[in-house]
N, C-alpha and C positions, 0 to 999 in steps of 0.2 A: 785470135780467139774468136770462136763464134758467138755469135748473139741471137737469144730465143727474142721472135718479137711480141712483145706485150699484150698483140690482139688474138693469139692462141689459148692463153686459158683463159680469156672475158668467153672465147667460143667455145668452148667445152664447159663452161658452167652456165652458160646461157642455156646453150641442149640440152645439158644434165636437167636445167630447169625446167621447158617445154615438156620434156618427157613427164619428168615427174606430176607436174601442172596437170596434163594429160588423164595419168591415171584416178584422180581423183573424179573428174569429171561423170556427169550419171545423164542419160539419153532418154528420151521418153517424154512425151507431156503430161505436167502436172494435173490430176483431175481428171484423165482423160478415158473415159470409159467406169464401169462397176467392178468393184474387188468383190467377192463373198467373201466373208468372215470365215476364217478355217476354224475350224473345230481348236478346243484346249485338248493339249495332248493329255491322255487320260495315267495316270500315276502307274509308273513300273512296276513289277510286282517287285520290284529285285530293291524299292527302292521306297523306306517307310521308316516311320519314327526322326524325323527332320534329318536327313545325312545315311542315316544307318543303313547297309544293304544287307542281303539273306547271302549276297555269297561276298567272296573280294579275292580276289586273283594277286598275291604280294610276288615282285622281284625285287632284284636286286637295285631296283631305281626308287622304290618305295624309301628307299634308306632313311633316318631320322623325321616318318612322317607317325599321324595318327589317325588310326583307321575307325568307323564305327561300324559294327555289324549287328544285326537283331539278334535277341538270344531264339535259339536252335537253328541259327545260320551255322553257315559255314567258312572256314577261311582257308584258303590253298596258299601254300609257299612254295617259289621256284628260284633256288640262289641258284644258276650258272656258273661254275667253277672250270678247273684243267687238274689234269693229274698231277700235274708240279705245283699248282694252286690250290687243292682241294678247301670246301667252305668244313669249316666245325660243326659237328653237330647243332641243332638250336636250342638251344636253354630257352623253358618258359619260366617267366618269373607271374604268379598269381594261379589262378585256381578258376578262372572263367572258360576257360577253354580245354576242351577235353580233347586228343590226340584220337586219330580215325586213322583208317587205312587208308593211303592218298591213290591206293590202285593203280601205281607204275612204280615200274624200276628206275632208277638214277642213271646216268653214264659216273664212269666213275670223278670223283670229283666237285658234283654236283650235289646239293640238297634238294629233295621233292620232300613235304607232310603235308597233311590237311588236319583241320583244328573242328571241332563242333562249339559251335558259343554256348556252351552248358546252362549258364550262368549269369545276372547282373556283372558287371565289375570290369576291372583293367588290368591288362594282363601285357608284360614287353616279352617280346621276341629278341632275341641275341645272337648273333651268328659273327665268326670271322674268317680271314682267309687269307697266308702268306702274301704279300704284295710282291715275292720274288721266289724264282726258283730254287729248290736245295743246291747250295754248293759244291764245286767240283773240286777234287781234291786239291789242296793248294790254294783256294779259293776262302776269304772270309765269308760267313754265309750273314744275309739280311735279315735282318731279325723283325722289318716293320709289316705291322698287321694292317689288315684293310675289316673295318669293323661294321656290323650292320645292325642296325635297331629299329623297332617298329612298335609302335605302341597300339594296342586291340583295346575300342573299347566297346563292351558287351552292354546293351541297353535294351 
């Protein structure tokens, strides 16, 4: 029977230590020289009323978040789908957001709209999309959805 000897992993977790040790470390003398003061960065246009932005870009990774956008922003959706997966339509639920022309065609599969924040208020997005492909004949087909939500709130 072979025998590992005991002084191999105290050396591989000592190195793993030194390394790590290492990166933390910072270079340079304390004091040494004048900083200027940088300028405050001056407020985004895109970016007002505490959080709220004029536009907001939603995919499919947005899923169960909450968005704020100014009213007469704008909000674009892009679910990325496949043909054997295509997204659903999107249902809006509320009345803050008014449907615009998102100015591109889809690949098929896919959802593209753009929204105008009409309005005060809160408005969900709903969208979903087969989590398997149609079945082949002889095959039970998957009945599980992959679901996507997004809550708009208009301010």
């Amino acid at each position: 029977m072979r025998r590992i000897s005991p002084h191999i992993p105290l050396a591989v977790a000592g190195s793993a230590l030194l390394l790590l040790t290492g990166c933390g470390t910072q270079t340079g003398t304390a004091g040494a020289g004048s900083v200027a003061a940088s300028p405050s960065p001056s407020p985004s246009s895109s970016a007002t009323k505490a959080g709220c932005t004029e536009e907001k870009a939603l995919t499919a990774a947005d899923n169960n978040s909450t968005v704020c956008v100014t009213k007469g922003g704008q909000v674009r959706l892009t679910l990325d789908g496949t043909a054997d997966k295509p997204w659903a339509a999107v249902e809006v639920s509320g009345s803050a957001l008014t449907p615009v022309n998102a100015g591109i065609g889809a690949p098929v599969g896919d959802k593209v709209s753009a929204y105008r924040a009409a309005s005060d208020g809160k408005v969900t997005l709903t969208s979903s999309r087969p989590m398997c492909a149609k079945a082949k004949p002889g095959q039970m087909q998957c009945k599980a959805l992959m679901t996507w939500m997004v809550t708009v709130v208009v301010a």
